[in-house]
KEVOZA-735389 format. One record per residue (C-alpha): residue in three letters; x, y, z; chain; residue number from 1. Coordinates in pm, whole numbers, plus 50000, padded with zeros to 5 digits. Each point is the difference from the previous one (the first is absolute). Layout:
// KEVOZA-735389
   resn       u       v       w   chain   resi
    ALA       X       Y       Z       A    NUM
...
This chain:
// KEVOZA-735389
   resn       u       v       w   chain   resi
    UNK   50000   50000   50000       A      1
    UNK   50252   50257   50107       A      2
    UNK   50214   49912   49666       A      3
    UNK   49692   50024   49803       A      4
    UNK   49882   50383   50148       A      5
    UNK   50412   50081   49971       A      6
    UNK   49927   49875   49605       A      7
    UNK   49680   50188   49933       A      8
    UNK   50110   50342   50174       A      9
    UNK   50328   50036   49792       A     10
    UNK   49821   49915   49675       A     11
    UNK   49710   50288   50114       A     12
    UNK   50271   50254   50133       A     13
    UNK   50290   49931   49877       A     14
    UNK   49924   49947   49597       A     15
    UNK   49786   50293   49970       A     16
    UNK   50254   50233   50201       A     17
    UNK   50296   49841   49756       A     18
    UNK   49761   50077   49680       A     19
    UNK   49941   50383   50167       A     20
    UNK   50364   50056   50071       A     21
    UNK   50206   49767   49800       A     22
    UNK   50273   50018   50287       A     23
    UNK   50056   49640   50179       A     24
    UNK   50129   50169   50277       A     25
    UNK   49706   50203   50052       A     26
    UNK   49803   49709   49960       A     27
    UNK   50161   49788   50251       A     28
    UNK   50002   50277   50301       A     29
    UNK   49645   50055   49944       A     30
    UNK   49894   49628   50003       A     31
    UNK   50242   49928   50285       A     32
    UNK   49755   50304   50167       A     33
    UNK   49691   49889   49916       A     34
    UNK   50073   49646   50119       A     35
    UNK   50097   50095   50356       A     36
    UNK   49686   50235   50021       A     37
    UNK   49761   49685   49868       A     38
    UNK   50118   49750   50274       A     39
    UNK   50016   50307   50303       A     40
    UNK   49640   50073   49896       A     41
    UNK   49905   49636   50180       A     42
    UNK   50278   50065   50261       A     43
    UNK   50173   49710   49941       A     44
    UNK   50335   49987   49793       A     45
    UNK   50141   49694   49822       A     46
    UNK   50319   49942   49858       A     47
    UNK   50237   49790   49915       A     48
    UNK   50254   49929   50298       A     49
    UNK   50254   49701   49827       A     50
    UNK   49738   49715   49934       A     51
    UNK   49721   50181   50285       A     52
    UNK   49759   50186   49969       A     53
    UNK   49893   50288   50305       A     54
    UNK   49709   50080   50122       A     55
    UNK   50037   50318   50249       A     56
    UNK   49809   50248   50207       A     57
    UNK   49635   49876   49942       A     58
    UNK   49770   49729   50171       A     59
    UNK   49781   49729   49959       A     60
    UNK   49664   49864   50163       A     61
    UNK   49728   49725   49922       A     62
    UNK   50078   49622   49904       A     63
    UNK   50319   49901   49794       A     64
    UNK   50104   50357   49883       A     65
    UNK   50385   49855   49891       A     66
    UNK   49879   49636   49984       A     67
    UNK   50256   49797   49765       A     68
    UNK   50271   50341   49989       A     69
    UNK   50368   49861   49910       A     70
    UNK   50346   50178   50038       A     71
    UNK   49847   50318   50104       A     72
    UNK   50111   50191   50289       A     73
    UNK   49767   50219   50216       A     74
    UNK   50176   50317   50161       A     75
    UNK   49738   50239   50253       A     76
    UNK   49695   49724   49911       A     77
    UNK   49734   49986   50222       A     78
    UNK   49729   49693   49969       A     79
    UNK   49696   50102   50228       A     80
    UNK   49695   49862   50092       A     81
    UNK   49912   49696   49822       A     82
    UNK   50150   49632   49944       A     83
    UNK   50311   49836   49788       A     84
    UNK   50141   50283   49903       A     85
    UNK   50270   49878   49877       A     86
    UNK   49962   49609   49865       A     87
    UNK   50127   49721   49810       A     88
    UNK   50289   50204   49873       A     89
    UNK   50381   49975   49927       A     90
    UNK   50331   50185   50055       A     91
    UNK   49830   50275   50200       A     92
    UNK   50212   50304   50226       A     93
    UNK   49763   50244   50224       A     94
    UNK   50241   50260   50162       A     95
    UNK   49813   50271   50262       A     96
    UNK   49657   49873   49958       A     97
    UNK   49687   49938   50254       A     98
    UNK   49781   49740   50011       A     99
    UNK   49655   50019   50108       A    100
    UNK   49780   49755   49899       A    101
    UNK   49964   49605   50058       A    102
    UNK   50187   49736   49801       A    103
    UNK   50177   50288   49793       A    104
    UNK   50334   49760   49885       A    105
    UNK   49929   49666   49932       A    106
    UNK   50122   49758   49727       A    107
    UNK   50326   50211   49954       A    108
    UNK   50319   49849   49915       A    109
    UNK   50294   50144   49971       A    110
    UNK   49938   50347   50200       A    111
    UNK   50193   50229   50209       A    112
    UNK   49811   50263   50230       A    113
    UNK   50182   50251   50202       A    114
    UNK   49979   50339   50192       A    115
    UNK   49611   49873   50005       A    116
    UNK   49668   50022   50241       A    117
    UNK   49750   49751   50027       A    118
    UNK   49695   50134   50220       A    119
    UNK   49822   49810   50250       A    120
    UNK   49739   49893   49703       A    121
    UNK   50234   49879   49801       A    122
    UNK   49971   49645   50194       A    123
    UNK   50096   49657   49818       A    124
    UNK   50140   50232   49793       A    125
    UNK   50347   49783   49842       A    126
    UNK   49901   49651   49928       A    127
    UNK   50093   49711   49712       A    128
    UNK   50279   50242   49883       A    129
    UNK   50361   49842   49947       A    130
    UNK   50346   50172   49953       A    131
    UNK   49914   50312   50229       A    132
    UNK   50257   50261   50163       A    133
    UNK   49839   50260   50251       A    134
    UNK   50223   50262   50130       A    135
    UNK   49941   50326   50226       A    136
    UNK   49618   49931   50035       A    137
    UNK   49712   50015   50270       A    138
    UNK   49724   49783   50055       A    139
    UNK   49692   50039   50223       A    140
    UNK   49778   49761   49811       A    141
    UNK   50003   49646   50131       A    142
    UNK   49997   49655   49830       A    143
    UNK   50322   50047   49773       A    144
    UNK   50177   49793   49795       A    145
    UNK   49876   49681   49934       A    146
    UNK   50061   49681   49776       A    147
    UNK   50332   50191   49885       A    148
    UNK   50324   49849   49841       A    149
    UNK   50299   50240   50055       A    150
    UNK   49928   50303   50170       A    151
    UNK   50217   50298   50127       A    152
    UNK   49983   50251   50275       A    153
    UNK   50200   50234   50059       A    154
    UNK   49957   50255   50261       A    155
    UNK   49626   49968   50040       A    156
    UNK   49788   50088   50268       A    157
    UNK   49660   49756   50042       A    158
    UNK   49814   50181   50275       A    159
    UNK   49648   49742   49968       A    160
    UNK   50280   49668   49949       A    161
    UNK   49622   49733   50077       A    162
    UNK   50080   49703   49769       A    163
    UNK   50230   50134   49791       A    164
    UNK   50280   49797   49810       A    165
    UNK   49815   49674   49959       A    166
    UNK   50140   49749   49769       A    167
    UNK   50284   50196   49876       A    168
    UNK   50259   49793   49811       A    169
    UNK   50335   50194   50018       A    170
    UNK   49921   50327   50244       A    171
    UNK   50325   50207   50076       A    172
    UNK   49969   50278   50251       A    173
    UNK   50211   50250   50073       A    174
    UNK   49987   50296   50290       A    175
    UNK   49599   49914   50002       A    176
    UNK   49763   50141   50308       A    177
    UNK   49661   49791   50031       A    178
    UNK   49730   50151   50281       A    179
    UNK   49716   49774   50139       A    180
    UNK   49772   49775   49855       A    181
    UNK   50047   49628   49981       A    182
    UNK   50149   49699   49842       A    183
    UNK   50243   50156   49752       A    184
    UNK   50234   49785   49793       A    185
    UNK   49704   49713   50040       A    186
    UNK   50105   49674   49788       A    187
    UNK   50321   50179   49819       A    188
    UNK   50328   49882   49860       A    189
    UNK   50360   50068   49899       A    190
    UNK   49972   50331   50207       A    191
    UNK   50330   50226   50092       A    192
    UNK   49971   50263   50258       A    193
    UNK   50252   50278   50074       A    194
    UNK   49822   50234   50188       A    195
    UNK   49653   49947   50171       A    196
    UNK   49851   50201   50292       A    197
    UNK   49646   49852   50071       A    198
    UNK   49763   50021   50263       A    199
    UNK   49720   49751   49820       A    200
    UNK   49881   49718   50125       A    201
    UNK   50056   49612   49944       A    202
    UNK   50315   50102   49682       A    203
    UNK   50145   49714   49798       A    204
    UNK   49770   49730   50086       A    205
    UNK   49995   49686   49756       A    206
    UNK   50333   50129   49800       A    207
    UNK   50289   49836   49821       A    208
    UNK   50325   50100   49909       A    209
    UNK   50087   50348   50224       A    210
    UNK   50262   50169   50100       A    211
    UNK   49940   50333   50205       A    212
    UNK   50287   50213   50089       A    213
    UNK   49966   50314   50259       A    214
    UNK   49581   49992   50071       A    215
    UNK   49893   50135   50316       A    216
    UNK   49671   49783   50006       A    217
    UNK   49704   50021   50316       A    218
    UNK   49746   49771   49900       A    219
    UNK   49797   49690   50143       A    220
    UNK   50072   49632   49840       A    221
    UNK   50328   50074   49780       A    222
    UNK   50167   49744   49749       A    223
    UNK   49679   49751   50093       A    224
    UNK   49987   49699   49736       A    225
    UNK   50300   50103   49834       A    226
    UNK   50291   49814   49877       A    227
    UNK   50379   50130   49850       A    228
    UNK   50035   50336   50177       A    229
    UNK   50293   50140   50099       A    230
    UNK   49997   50349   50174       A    231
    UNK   50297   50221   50112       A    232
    UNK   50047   50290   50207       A    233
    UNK   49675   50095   50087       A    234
    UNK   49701   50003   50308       A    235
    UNK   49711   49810   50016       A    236
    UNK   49745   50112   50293       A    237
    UNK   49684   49811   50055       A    238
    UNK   49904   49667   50160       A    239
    UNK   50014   49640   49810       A    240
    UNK   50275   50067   49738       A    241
    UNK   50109   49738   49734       A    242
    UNK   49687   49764   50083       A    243
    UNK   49998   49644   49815       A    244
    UNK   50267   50113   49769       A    245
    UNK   50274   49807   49845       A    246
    UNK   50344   50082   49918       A    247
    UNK   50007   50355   50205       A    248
    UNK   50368   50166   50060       A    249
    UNK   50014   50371   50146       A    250
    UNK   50360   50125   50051       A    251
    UNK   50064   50342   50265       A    252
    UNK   49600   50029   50086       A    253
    UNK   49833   50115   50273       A    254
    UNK   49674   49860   50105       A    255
    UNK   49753   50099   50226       A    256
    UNK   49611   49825   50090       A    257
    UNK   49915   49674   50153       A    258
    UNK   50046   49647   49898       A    259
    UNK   50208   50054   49714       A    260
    UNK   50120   49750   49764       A    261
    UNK   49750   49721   50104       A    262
    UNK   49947   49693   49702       A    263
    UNK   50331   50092   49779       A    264
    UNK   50186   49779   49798       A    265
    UNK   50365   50027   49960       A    266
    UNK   49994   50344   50177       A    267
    UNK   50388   50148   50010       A    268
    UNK   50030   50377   50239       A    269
    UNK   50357   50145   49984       A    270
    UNK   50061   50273   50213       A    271
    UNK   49688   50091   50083       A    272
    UNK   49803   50209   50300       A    273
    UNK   49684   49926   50205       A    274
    UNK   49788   50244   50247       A    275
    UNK   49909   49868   50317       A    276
    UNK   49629   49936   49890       A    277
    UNK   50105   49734   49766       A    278
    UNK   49902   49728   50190       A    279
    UNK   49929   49633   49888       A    280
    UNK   50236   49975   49775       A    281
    UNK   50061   49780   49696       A    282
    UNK   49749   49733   50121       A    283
    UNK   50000   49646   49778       A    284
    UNK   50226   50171   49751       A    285
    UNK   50384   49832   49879       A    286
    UNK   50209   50340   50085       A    287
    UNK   50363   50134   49941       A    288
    UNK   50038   50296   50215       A    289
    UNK   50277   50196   50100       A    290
    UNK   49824   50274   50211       A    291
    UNK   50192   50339   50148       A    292
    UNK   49854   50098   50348       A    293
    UNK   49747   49794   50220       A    294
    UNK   49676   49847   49883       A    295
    UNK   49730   49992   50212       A    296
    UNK   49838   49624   49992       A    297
    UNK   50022   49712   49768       A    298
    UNK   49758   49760   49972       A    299
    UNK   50030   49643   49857       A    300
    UNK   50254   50050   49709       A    301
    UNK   49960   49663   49776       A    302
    UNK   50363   49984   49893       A    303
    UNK   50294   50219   49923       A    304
    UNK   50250   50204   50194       A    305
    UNK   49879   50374   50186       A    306
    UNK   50308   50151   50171       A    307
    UNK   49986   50308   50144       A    308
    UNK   50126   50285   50273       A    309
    UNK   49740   49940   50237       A    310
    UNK   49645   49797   50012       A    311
    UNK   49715   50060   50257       A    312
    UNK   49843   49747   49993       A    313
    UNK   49992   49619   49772       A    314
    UNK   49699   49812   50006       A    315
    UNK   49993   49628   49914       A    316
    UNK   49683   49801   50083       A    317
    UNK   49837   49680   49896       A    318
    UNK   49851   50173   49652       A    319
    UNK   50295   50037   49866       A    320
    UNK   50093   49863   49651       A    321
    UNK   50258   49740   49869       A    322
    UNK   50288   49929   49989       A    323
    UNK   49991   50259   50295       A    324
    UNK   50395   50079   50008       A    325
    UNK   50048   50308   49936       A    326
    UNK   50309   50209   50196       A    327
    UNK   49972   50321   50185       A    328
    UNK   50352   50151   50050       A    329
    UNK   50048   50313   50247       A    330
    UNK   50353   50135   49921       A    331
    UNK   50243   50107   50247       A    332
């Protein structure tokens, strides 16, 4: 369309002015003028930028208004009120625009959105879209991300984080802040963390394949049903951490909340920390733990070795589980 009104408008302007004048040069400023006036009439302006087209300083409402765009890239774009703005498209950039409305980018792949605002109404709004990058964003809206294969973010803030990042395949985050809500990073794989402050509840449950460097997480029910995570550096406050897990390893941590580490398979702790509430520790789990500092109480460690400054408490009663040998070591 926009190739056919560029067409059309030089053969209007541009031959008649060349038959008035006879001087190409003439010609050419005057259609160059004539253009740009056209497309600022609508407020919009499109051009070619390499193989992309822009779209800039306008918006869009109702159902679908970009539905099936390709390599365009939307600069100062608003999408308002209404749903799928932006749909089952390809090779898409958004740079300082504001989302309103529900659903507005789904189907997408091969997008990167930065310096960008999505509203509180703009909930479920990324979903089904592969090959993302995010950077230097805010989100209110809740319900983000979903059924996603590799997805970026990179200094974003998600201030409404309820069920966001579920079933992401390949999720790489980096300096990201998530605020309340619950269950993020439900059911998700292949995910590397550098960066995470978070204060939502029940984070990487049912996850495979993470590594998390420097979070600062407070949460309930952390690393539940997970297996292959490895996590450096980093705090994890809130009771029943690393529940029926398998293959857990967290290297300089501190932990804080009760009973943590209860059901784990092949858990490994290097170097880590534990406030005096964590009590009921590592109960019927096979544990490697090298611990700085005093622990409060263990209770009925399955198998392993725990050694440790100082320990409270150990409890060992008739529910414990086979083969029942595991070796607490205070150091001296």
């Amino acid at each position: 369309m926009k190739t056919f009104l560029k067409k059309r408008l030089f053969h209007i302007f541009c031959t008649k002015k060349r038959q008035e004048t006879g001087k190409m040069g003439i010609n050419t400023a005057f259609c160059v003028v004539v253009l740009s006036f056209f497309f600022r009439i609508f407020a919009v302006e499109f051009f070619a930028y390499g193989i992309m087209t822009i779209i800039k300083n306008t918006e869009f409402g109702g159902e679908r208004p970009l539905f099936g765009i390709h390599d365009t890239r939307l600069e100062n774009v608003t999408i308002t009120e209404g749903e799928s703005g932006i749909k089952c498209c390809q090779n898409v950039d958004a740079d300082h625009c504001r989302f309103i409305g529900k659903y507005p980018w789904w189907h997408v792949d091969g997008s990167l959105i930065t310096n960008c605002y999505f509203e509180v109404g703009s909930r479920s709004a990324i979903w089904y879209s592969n090959d993302m990058v995010m950077r230097d964003s805010i989100i209110d809206g809740p319900k983000f991300f979903r059924e996603m294969n590799n997805l970026t973010l990179e200094n974003v803030q998600i201030n409404d984080a309820d069920e966001t990042f579920w079933r992401v395949n390949g999720l790489k985050i980096r300096n990201v802040k998530l605020h309340e809500g619950t269950y993020p990073f439900m059911f998700s794989q292949n995910i590397d963390v550098d960066g995470l402050e978070s204060d939502s509840k029940y984070v990487f449950q049912y996850c495979k394949d993470v590594v998390v460097r420097h979070a600062k997480i407070t949460t309930k029910d952390s690393f539940w049903e997970c297996e292959n995570v490895t996590v450096y550096d980093s705090e994890v406050n809130g009771e029943y951490v690393g529940w029926h897990s398998k293959n857990l390893k967290f290297v300089r941590c501190h932990f804080t909340g009760e009973q943590p580490f209860c059901y784990v398979e092949q858990l490994v702790l290097e170097d880590c920390t534990f406030g005096a509430d964590c009590d009921r520790m590592f109960e019927d789990s096979d544990v490697q733990a090298t611990i700085r500092g005093a622990v409060t109480n263990i209770k009925n460690p399955r198998t392993g070795r725990i050694e440790a400054d100082a320990v409270g408490s150990v409890t060992i009663d008739e529910y414990i589980k086979q083969p029942a040998d595991c070796e607490i070591v205070i150091r001296k």
